[in-house]
VOPAGU-2260 file (C-alpha; in pm, 1 decimal, decimal comma):
REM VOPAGU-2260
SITE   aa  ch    i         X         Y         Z
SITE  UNK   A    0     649,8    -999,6    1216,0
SITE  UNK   A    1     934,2    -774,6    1084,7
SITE  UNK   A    2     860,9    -440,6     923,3
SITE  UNK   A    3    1120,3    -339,3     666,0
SITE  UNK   A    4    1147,2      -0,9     515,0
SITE  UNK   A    5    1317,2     174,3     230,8
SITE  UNK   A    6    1098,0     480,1     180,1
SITE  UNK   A    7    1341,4     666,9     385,5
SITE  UNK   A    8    1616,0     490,7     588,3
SITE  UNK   A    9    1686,5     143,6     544,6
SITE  UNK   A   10    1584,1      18,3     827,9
SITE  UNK   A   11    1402,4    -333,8     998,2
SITE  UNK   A   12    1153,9    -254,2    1267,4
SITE  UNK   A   13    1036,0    -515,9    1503,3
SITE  UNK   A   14     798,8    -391,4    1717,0
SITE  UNK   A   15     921,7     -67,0    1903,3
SITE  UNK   A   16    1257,5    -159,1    1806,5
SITE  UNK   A   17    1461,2     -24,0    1507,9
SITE  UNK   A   18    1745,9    -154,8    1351,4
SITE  UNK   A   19    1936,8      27,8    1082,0
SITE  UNK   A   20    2281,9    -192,2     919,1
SITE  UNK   A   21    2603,1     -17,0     933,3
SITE  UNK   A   22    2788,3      87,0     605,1
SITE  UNK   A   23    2649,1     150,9     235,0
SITE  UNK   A   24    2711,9    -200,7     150,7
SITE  UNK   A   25    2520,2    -414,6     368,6
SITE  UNK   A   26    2226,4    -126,5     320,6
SITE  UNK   A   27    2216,4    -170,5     -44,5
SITE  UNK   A   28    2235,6    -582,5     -20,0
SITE  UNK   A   29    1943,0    -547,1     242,9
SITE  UNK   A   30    1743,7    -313,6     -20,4
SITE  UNK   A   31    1826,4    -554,0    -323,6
SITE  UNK   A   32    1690,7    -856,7    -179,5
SITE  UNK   A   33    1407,1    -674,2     -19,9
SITE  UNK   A   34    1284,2    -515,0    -352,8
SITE  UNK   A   35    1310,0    -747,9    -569,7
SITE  UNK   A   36    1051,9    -948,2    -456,6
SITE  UNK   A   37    1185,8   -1260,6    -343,9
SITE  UNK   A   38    1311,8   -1339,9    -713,4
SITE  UNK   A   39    1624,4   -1489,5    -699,2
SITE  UNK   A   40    1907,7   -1267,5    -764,4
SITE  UNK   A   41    2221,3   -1332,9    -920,2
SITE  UNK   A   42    2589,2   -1320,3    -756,8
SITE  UNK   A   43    2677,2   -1123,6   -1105,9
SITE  UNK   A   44    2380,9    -928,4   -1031,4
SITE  UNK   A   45    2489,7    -834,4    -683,2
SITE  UNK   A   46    2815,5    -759,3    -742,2
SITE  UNK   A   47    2757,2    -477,2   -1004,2
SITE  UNK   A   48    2464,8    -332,5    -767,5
SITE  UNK   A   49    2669,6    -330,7    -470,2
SITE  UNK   A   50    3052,0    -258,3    -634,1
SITE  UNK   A   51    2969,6    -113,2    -958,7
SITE  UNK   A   52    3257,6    -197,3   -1214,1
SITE  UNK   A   53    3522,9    -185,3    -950,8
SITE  UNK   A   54    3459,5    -440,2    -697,5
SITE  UNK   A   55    3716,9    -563,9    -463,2
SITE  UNK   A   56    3988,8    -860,6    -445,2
SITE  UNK   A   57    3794,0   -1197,6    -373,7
SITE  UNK   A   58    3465,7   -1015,2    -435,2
SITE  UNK   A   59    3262,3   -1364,4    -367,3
SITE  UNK   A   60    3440,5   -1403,7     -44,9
SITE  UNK   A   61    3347,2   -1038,0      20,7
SITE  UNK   A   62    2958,4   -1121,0    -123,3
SITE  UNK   A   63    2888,6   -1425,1     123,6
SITE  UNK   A   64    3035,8   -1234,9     454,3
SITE  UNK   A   65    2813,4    -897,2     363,4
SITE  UNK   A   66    2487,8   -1231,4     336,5
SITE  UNK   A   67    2657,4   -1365,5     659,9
SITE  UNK   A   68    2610,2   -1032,8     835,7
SITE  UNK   A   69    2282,4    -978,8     757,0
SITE  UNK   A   70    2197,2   -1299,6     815,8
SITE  UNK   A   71    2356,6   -1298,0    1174,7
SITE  UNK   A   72    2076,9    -900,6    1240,0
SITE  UNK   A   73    1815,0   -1157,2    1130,3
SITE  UNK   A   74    1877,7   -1428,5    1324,8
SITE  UNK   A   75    1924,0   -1208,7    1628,5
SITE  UNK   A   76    1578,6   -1027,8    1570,1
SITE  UNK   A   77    1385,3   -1329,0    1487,8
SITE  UNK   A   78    1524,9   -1596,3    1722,4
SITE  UNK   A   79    1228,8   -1838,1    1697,3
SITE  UNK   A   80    1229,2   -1865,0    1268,0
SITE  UNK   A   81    1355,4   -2191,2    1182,0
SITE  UNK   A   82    1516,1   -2067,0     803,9
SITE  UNK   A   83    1665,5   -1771,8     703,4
SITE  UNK   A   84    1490,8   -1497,0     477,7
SITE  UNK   A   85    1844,5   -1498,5     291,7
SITE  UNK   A   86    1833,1   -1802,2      66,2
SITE  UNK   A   87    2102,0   -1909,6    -150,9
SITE  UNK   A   88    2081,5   -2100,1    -440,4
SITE  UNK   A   89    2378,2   -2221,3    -683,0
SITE  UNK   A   90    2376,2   -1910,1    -904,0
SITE  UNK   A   91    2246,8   -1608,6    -631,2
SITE  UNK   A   92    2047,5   -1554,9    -345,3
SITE  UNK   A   93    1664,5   -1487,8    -229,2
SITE  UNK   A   94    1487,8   -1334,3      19,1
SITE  UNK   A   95    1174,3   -1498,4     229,8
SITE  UNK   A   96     951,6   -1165,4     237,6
SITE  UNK   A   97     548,6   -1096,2     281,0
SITE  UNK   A   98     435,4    -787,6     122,1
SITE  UNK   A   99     277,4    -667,5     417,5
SITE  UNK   A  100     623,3    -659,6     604,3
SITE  UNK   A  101     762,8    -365,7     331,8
SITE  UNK   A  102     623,6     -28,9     340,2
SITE  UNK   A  103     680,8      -3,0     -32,2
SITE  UNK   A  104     534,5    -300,5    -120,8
SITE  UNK   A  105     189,2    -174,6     144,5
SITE  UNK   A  106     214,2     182,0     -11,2
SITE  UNK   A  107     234,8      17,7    -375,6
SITE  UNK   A  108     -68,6    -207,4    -273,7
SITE  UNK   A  109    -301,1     128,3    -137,1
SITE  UNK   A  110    -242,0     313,1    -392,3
SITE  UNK   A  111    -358,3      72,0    -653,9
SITE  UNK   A  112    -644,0     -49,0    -415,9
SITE  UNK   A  113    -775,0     324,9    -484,9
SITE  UNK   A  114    -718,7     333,4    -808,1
SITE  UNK   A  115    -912,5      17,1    -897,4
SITE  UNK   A  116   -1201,9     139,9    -686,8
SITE  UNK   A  117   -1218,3     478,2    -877,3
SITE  UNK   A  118   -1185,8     298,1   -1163,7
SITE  UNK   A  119   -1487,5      82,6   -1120,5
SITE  UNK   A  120   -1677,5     394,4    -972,4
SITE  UNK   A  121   -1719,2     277,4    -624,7
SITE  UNK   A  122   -1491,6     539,6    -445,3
SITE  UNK   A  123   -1584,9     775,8    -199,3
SITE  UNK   A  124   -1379,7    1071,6    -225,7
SITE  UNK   A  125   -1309,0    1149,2     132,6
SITE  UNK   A  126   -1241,9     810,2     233,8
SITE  UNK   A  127   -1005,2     822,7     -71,9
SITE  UNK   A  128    -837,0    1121,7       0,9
SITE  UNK   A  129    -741,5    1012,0     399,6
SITE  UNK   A  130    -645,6     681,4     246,2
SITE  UNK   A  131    -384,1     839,9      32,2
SITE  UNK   A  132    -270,1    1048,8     293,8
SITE  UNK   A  133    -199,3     734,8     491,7
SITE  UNK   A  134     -44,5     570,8     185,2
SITE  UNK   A  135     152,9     816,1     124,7
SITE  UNK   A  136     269,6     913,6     516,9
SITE  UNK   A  137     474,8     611,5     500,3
SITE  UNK   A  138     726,8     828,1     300,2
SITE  UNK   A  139     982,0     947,4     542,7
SITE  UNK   A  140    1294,8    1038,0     315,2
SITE  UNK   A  141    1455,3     978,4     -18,2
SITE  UNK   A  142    1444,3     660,4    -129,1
SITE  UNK   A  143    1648,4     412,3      49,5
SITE  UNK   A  144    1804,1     684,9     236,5
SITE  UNK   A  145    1999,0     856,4     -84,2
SITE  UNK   A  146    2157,6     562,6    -190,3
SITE  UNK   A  147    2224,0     532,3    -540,0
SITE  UNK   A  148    2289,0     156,7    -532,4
SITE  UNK   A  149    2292,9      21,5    -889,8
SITE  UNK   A  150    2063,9     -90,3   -1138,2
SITE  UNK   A  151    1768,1    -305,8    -942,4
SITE  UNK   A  152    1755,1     -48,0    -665,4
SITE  UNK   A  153    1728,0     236,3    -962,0
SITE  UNK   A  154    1490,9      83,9   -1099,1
SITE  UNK   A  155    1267,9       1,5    -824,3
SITE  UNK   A  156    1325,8     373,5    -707,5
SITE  UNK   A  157    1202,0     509,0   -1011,3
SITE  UNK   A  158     948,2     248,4    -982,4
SITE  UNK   A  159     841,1     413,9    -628,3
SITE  UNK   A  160     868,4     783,8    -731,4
SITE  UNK   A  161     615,1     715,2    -998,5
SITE  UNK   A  162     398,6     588,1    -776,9
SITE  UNK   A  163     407,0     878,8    -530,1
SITE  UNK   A  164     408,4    1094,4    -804,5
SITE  UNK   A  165      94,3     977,2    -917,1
SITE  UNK   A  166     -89,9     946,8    -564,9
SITE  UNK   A  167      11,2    1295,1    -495,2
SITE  UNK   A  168    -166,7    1391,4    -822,7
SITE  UNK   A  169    -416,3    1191,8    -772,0
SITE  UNK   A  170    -476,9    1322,2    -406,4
SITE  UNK   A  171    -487,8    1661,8    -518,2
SITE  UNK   A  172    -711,5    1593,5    -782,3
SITE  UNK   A  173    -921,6    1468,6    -543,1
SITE  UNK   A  174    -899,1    1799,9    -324,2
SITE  UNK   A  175    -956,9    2015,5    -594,4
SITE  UNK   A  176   -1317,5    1805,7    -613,3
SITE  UNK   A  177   -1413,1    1892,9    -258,1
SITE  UNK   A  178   -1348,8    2253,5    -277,8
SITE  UNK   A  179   -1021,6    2156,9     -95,4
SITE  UNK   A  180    -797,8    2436,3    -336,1
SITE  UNK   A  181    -756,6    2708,3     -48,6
SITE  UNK   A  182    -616,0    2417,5     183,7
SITE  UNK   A  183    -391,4    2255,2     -64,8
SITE  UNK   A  184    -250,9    2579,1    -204,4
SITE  UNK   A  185      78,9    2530,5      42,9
SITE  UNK   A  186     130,2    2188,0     -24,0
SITE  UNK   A  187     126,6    2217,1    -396,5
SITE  UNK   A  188     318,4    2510,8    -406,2
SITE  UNK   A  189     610,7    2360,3    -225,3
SITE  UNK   A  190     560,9    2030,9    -433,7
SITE  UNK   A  191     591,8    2227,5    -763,9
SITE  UNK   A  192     924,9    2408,6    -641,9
SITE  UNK   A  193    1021,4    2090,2    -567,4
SITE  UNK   A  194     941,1    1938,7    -928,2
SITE  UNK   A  195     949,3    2270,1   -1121,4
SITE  UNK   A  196     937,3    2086,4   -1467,7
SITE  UNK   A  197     687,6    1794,6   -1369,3
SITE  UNK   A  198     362,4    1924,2   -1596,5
SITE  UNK   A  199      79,4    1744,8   -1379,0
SITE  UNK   A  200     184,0    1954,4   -1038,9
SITE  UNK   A  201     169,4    2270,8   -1277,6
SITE  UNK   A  202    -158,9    2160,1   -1402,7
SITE  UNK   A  203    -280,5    2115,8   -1038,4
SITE  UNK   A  204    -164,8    2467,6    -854,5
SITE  UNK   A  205    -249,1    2689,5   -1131,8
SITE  UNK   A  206    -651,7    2525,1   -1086,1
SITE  UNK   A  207    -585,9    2580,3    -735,2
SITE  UNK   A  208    -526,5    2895,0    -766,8
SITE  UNK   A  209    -733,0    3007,0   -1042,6
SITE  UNK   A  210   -1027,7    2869,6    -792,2
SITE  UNK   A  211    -877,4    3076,6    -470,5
SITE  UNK   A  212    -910,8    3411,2    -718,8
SITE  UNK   A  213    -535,2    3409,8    -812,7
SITE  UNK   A  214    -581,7    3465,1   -1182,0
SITE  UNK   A  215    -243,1    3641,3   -1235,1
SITE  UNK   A  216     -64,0    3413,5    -956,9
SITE  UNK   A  217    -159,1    3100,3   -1174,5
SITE  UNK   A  218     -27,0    3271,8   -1502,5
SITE  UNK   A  219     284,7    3303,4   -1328,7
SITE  UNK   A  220     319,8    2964,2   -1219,5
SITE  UNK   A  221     254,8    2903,0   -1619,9
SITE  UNK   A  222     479,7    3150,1   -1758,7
SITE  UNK   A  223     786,5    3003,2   -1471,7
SITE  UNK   A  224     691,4    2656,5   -1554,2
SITE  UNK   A  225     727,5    2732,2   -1953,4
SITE  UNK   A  226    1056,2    2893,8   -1890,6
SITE  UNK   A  227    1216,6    2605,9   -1676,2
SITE  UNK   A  228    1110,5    2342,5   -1944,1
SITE  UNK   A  229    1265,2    2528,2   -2232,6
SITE  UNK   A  230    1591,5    2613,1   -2014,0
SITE  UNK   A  231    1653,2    2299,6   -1806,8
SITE  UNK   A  232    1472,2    2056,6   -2126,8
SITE  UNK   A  233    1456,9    2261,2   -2453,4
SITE  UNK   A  234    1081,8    2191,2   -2432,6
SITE  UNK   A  235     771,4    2373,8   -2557,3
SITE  UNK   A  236     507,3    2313,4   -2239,9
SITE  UNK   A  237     239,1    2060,2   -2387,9
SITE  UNK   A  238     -62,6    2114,5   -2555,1
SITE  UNK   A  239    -282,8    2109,8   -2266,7
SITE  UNK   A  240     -28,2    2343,5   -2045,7
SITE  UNK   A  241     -95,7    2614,6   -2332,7
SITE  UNK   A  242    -443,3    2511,6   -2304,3
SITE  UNK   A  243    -498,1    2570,0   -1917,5
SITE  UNK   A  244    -319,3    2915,2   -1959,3
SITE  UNK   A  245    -561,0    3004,9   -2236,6
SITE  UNK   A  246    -858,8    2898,8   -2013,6
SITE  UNK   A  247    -701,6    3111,5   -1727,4
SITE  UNK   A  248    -714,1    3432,6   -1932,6
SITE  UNK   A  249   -1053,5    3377,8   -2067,1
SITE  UNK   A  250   -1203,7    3232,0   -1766,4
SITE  UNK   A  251   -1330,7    2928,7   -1877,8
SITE  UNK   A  252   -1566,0    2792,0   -1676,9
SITE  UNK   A  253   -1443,6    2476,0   -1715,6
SITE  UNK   A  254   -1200,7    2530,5   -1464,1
SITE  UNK   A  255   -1447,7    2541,9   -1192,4
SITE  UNK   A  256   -1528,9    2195,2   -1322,6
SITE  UNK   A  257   -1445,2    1866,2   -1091,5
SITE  UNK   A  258   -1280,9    1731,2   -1435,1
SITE  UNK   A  259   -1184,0    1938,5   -1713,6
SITE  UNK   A  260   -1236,9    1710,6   -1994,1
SITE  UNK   A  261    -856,5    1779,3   -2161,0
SITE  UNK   A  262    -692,6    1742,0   -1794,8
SITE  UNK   A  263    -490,6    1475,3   -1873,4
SITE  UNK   A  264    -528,5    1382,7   -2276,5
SITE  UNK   A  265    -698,8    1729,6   -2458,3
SITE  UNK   A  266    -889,3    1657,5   -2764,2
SITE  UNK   A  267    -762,1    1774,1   -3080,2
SITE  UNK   A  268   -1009,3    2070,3   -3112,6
SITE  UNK   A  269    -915,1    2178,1   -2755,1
SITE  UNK   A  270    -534,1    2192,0   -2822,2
SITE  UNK   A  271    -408,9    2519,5   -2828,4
SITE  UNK   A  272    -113,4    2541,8   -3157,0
SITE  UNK   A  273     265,0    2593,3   -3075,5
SITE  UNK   A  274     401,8    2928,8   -3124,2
């Protein structure tokens, strides 16, 4: 079985073997087909993800060779398959794809896994938090290597950084319920430089460090995270921001609490006003 990835390089692994295509295009035709999920996609389609609004002379002619060449890698890597992954149809083409065989697709699937178990209460933290680490170990770069491509690949990128975002806050949630705050403390700190307006990762370093006796460090990661919202968005932090900076200064004990009961939606009483 193949192994395709586009957490990182583009790139089809078949056993110790890894193949990466050569040039942007034939990356970004490999990524289309991969991530859209086998759904058929259109020639039109294609042709704006893979040109933009300036494709070339002939552009079908220049389509079906970039499917020929990737066809050609497939063939040569999986000599005993009878069809090709690539299928074409009258209006676009296909691709024959397992979700096992795309680390997106396995990361996407983990992550959810551990959601649904939390959600019906049957989780077990640790196993939960090692899990997610695994999930989320299968990121090893930007997403499909930097390329932009056009609007499927955007949209499944987006669709991917959500994800992580979420089972990175979810893993440090996690953390924080173990008494794990000391240990995370470099790992959120260099994921909040990294996302310096992103609320959640805020949320998450300032209870770390409120819980490693860093009163006035989390403050500052408040008042920094205030100031980049209002200079890079012309945003106010949200209610429950102002609320975990208000806890902070009068030591709410709440914060010592596996779940702060405004973490992610305050109640109306909780919310601190605007100034």
């Amino acid at each position: 079985m193949l192994k395709f990835s586009v957490l990182g390089s583009i790139e089809i692994t078949q056993g110790d073997s890894t193949v990466k295509l050569g040039g942007a295009i034939q990356q970004t035709l490999l990524a289309t087909l991969l991530v859209t999920g086998g759904s058929l996609v259109t020639v039109d389609s294609l042709i704006v993800e893979l040109w933009g609004t300036t494709p070339p002379a002939k552009v079908d002619n220049a389509l079906q060779a970039q499917v020929s060449r990737i066809r050609r890698v497939l063939a040569v890597l999986e000599p005993e398959r009878e069809a090709s992954r690539v299928v074409t149809s009258m209006s676009g083409y296909g691709f024959s794809l397992d979700r096992a065989e795309l680390d997106a697709y396995v990361f996407l699937d983990a992550v959810e896994a551990i959601h649904a178990r939390l959600a019906r209460g049957r989780g077990d933290v640790h196993e939960d938090i090692e899990s997610l680490r695994r999930a989320l170990s299968r990121w090893q770069g930007p997403v499909f290597g930097g390329l932009t491509g056009g609007p499927l690949c955007q949209a499944a990128s987006a669709k991917y950084l959500e994800a992580r975002n979420s089972a990175l806050a979810l893993l440090y949630e996690l953390e924080l319920r173990v008494g794990g705050h000391e240990r995370i403390l470099p790992e959120l700190m260099e994921l909040h430089s990294r996302n310096p307006v992103q609320e959640q990762f805020c949320l998450l370093l300032m209870r770390a460090l409120y819980r490693s006796g860093r009163q006035l460090d989390a403050l500052n990661v408040y008042r920094q995270c205030r100031h980049d919202l209002v200079e890079s968005l012309g945003i106010e932090p949200s209610p429950v921001l102002r609320q975990y900076e208000q806890a902070i200064l009068t030591h709410d004990p709440i914060l010592l609490s596996n779940e702060p009961t405004w973490l992610t939606a305050p109640p109306a009483a909780a919310m601190v006003p605007a100034p």
